[in-house]
N, CA, C and O atoms as a Tinker XYZ file with bonds, in Angstrom:
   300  protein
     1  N     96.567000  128.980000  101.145000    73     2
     2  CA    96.480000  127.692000  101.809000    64     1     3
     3  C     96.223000  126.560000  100.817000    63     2     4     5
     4  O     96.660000  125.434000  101.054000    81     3
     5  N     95.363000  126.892000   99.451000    73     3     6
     6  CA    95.446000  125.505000   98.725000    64     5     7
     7  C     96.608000  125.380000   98.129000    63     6     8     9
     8  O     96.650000  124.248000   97.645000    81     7
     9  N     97.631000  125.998000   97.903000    73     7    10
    10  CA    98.749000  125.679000   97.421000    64     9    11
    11  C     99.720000  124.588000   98.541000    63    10    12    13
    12  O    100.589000  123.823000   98.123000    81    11
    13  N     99.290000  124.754000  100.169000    73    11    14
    14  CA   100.097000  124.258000  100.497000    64    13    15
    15  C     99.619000  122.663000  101.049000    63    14    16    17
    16  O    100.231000  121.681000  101.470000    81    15
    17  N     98.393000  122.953000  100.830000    73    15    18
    18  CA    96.921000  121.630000  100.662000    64    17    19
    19  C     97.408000  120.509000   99.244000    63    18    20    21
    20  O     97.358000  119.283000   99.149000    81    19
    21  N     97.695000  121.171000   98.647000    73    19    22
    22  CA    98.094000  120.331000   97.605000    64    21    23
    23  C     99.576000  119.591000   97.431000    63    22    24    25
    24  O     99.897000  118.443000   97.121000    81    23
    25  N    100.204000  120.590000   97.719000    73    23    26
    26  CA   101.635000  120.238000   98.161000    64    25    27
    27  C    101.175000  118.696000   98.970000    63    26    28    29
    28  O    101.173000  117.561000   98.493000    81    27
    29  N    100.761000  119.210000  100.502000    73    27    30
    30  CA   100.687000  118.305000  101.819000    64    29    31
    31  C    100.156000  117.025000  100.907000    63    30    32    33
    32  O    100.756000  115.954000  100.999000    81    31
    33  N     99.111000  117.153000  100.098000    73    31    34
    34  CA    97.956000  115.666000   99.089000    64    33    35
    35  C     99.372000  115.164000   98.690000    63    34    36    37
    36  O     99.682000  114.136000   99.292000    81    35
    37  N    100.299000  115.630000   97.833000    73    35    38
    38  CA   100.523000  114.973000   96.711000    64    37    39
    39  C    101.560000  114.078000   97.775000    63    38    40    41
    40  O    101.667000  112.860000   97.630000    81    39
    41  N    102.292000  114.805000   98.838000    73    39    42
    42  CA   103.563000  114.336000   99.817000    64    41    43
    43  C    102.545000  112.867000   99.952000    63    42    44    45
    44  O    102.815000  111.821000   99.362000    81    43
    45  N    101.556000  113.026000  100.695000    73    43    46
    46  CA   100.682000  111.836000  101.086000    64    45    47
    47  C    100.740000  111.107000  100.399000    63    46    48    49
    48  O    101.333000  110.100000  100.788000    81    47
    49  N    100.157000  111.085000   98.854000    73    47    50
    50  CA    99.905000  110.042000   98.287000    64    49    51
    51  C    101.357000  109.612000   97.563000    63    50    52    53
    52  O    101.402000  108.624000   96.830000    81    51
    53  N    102.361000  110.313000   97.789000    73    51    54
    54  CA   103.306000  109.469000   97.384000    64    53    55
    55  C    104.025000  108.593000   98.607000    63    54    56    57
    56  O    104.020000  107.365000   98.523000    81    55
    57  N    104.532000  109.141000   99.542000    73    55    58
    58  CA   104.339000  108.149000  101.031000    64    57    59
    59  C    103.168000  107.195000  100.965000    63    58    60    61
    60  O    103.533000  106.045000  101.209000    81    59
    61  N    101.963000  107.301000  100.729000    73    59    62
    62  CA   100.952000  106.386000  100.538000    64    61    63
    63  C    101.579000  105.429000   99.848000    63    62    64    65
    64  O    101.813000  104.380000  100.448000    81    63
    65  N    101.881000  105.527000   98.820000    73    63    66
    66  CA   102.145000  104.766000   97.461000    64    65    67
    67  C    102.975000  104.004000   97.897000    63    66    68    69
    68  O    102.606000  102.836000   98.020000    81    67
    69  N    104.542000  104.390000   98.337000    73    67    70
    70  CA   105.801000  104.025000   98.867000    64    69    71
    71  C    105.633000  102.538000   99.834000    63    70    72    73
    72  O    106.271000  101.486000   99.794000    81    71
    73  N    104.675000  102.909000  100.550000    73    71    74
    74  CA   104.373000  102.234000  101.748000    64    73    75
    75  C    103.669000  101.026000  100.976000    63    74    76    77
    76  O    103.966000   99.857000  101.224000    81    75
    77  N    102.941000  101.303000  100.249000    73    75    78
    78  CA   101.511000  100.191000   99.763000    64    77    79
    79  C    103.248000   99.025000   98.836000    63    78    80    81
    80  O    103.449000   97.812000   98.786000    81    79
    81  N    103.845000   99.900000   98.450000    73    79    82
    82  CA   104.989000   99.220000   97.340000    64    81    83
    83  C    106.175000   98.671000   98.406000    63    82    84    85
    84  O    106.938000   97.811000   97.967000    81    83
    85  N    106.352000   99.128000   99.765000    73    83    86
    86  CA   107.318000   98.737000  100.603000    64    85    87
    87  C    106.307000   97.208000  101.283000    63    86    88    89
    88  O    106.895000   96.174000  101.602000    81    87
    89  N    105.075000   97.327000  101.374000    73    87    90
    90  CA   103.943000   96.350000  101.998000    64    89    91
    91  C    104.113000   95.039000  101.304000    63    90    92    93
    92  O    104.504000   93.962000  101.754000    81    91
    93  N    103.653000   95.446000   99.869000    73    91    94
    94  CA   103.455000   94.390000   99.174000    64    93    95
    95  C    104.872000   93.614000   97.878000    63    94    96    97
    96  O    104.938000   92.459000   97.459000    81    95
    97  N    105.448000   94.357000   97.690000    73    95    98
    98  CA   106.800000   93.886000   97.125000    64    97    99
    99  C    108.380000   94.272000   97.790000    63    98   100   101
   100  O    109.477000   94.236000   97.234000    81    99
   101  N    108.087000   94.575000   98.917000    73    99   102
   102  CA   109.282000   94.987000   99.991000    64   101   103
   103  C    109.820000   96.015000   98.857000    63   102   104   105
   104  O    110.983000   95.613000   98.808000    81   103
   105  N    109.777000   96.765000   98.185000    73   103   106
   106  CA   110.316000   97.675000   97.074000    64   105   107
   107  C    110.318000   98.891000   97.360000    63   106   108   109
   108  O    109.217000   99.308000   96.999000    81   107
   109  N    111.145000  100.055000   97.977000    73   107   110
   110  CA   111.252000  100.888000   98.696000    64   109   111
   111  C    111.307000  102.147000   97.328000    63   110   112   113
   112  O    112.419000  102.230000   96.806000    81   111
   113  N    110.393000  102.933000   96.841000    73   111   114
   114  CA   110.606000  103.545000   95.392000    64   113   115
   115  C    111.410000  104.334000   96.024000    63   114   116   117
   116  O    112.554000  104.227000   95.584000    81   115
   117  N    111.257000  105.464000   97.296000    73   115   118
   118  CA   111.996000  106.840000   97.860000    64   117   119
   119  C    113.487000  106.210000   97.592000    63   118   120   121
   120  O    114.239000  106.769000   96.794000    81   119
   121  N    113.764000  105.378000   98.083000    73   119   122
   122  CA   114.889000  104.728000   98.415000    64   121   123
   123  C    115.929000  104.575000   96.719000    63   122   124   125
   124  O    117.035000  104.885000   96.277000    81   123
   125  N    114.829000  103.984000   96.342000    73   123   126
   126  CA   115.411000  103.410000   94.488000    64   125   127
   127  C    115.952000  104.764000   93.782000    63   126   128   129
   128  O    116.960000  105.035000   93.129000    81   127
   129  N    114.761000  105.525000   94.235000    73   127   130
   130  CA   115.168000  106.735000   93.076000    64   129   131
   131  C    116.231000  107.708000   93.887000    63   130   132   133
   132  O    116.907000  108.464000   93.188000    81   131
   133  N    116.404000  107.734000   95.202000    73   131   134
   134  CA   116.771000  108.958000   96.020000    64   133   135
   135  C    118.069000  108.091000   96.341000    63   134   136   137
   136  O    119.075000  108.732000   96.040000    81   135
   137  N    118.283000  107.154000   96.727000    73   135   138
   138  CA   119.061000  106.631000   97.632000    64   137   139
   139  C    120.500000  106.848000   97.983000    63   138   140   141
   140  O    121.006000  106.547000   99.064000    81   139
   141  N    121.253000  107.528000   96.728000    73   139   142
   142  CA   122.564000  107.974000   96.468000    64   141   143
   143  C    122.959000  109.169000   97.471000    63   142   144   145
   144  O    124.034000  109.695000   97.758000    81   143
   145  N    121.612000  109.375000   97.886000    73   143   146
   146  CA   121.536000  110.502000   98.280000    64   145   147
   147  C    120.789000  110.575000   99.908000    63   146   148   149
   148  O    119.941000  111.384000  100.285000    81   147
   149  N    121.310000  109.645000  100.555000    73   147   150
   150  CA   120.696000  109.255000  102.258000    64   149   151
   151  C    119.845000  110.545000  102.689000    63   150   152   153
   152  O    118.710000  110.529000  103.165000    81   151
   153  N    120.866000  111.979000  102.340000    73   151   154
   154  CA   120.231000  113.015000  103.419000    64   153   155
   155  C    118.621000  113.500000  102.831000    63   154   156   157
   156  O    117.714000  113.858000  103.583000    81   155
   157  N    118.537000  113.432000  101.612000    73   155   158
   158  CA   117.594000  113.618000  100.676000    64   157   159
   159  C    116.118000  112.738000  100.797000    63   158   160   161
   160  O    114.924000  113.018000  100.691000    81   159
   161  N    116.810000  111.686000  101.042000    73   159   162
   162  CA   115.941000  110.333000  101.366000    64   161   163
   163  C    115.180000  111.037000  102.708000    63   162   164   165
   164  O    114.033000  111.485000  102.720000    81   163
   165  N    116.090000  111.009000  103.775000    73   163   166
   166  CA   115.292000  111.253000  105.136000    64   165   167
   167  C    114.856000  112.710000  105.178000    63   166   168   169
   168  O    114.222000  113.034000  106.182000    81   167
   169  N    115.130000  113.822000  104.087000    73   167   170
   170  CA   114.253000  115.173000  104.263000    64   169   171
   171  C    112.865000  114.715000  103.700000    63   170   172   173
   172  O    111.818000  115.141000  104.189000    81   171
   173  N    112.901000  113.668000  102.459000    73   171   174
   174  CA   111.196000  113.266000  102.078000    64   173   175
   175  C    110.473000  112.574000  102.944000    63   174   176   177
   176  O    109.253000  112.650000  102.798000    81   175
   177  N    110.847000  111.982000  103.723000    73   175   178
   178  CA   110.046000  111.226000  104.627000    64   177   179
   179  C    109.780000  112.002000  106.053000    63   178   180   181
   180  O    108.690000  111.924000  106.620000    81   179
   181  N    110.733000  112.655000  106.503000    73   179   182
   182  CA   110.298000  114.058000  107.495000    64   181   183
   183  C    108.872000  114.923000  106.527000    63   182   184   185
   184  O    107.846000  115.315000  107.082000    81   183
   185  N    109.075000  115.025000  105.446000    73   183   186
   186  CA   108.198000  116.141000  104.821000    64   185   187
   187  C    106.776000  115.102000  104.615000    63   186   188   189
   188  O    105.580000  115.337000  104.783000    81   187
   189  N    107.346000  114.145000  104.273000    73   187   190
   190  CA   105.633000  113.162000  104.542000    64   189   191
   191  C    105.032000  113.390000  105.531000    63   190   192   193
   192  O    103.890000  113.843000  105.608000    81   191
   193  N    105.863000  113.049000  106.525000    73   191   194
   194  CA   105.312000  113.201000  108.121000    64   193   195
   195  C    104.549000  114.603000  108.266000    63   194   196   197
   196  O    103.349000  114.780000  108.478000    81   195
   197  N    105.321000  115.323000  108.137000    73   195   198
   198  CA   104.701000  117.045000  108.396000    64   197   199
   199  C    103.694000  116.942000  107.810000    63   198   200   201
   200  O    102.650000  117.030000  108.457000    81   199
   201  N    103.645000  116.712000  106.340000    73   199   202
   202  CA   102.653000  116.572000  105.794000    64   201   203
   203  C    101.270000  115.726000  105.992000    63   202   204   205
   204  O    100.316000  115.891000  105.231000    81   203
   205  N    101.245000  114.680000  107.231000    73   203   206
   206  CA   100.307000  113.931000  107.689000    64   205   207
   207  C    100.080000  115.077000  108.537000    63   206   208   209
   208  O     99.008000  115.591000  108.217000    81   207
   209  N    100.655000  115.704000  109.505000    73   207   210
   210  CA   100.049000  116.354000  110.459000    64   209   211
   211  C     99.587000  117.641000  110.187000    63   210   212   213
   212  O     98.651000  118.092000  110.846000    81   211
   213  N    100.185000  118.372000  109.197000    73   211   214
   214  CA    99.330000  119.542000  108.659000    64   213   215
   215  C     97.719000  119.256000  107.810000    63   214   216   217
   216  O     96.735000  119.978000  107.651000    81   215
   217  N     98.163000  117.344000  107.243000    73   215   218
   218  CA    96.781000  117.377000  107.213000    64   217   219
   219  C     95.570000  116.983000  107.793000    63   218   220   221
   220  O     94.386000  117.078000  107.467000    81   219
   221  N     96.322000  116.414000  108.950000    73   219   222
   222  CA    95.646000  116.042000  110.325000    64   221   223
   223  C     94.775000  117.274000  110.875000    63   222   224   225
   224  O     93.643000  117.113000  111.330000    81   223
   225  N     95.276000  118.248000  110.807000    73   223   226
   226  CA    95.129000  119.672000  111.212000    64   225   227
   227  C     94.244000  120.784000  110.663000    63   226   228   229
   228  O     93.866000  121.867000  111.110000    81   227
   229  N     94.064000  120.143000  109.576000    73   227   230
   230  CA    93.680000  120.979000  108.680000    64   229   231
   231  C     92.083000  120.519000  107.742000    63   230   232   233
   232  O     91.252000  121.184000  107.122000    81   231
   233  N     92.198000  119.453000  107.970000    73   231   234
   234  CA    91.207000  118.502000  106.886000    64   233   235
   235  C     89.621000  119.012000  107.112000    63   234   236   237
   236  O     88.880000  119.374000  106.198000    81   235
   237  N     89.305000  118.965000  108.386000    73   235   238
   238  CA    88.557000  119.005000  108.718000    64   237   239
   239  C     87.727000  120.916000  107.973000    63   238   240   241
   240  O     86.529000  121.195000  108.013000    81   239
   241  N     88.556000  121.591000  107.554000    73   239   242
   242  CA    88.510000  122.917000  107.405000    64   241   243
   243  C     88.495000  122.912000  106.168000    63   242   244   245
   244  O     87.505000  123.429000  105.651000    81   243
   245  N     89.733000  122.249000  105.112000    73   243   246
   246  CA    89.974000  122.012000  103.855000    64   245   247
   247  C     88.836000  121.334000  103.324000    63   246   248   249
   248  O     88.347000  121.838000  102.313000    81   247
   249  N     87.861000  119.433000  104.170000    73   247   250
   250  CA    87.236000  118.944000  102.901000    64   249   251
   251  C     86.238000  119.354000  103.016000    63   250   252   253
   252  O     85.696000  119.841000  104.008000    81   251
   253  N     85.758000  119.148000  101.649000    73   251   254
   254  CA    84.273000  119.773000  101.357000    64   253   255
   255  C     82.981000  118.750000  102.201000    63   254   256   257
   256  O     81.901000  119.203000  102.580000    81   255
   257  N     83.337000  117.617000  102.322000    73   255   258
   258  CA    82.768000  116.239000  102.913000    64   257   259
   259  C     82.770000  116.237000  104.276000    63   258   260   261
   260  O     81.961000  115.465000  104.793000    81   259
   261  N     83.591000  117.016000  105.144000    73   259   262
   262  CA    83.824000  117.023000  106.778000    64   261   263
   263  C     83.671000  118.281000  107.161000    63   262   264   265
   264  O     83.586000  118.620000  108.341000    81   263
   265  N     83.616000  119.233000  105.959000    73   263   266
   266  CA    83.277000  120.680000  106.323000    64   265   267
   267  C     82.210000  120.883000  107.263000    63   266   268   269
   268  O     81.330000  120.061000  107.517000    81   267
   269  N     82.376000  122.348000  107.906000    73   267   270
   270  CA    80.881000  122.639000  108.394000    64   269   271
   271  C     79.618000  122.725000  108.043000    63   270   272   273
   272  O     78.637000  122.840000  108.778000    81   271
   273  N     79.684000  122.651000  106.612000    73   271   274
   274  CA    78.473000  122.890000  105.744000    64   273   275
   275  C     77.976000  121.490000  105.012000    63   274   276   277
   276  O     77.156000  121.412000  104.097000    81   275
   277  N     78.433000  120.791000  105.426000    73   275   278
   278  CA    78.353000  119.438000  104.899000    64   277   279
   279  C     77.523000  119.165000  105.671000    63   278   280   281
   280  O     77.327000  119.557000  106.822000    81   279
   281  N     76.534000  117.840000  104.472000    73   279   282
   282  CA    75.344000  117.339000  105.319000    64   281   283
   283  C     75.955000  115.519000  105.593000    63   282   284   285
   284  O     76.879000  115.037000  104.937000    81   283
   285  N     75.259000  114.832000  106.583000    73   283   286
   286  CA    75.903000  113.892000  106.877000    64   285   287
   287  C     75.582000  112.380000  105.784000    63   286   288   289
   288  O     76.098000  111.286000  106.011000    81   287
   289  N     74.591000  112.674000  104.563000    73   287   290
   290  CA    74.687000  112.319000  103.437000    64   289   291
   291  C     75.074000  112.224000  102.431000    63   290   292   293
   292  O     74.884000  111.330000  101.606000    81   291
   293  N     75.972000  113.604000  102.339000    73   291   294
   294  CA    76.417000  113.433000  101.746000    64   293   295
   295  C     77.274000  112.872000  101.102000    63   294   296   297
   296  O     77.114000  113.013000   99.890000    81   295
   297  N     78.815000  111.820000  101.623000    73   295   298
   298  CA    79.576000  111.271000  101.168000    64   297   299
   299  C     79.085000  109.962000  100.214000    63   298   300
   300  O     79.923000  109.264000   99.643000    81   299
């Protein structure tokens, strides 16, 4: 499962990124680097998505901060 925890992080923070760069300079990177390639484009952004909801799903189990063993001081 951390292999696919990490996978799901990195999908995020590059959709993260994308978005913060589509927000603030209308500059679409998926698009720049992928774009030649439409079908390619819309399998990364399906896999972002999945990737929000597997970590929607999951977080709570995965962080060490929301875990069960976590105290509510800790963060």
């Amino acid at each position: 499962m951390k292999a696919l925890h990490m996978v799901t992080f990195i999908l995020l923070v590059v959709g993260g990124l994308n978005w913060g760069l589509v927000g603030i300079a209308e500059f679409n990177l998926v698009e720049k680097l992928l774009g030649s390639w439409p079908a390619v484009v819309s399998v990364v952004y399906v896999l972002v998505g999945l990737s929000a909801i597997v970590e929607l799903v999951t977080h709570k189990k995965d962080c060490k901060a929301c875990g069960a063993g976590a105290s509510a001081g800790s963060m």
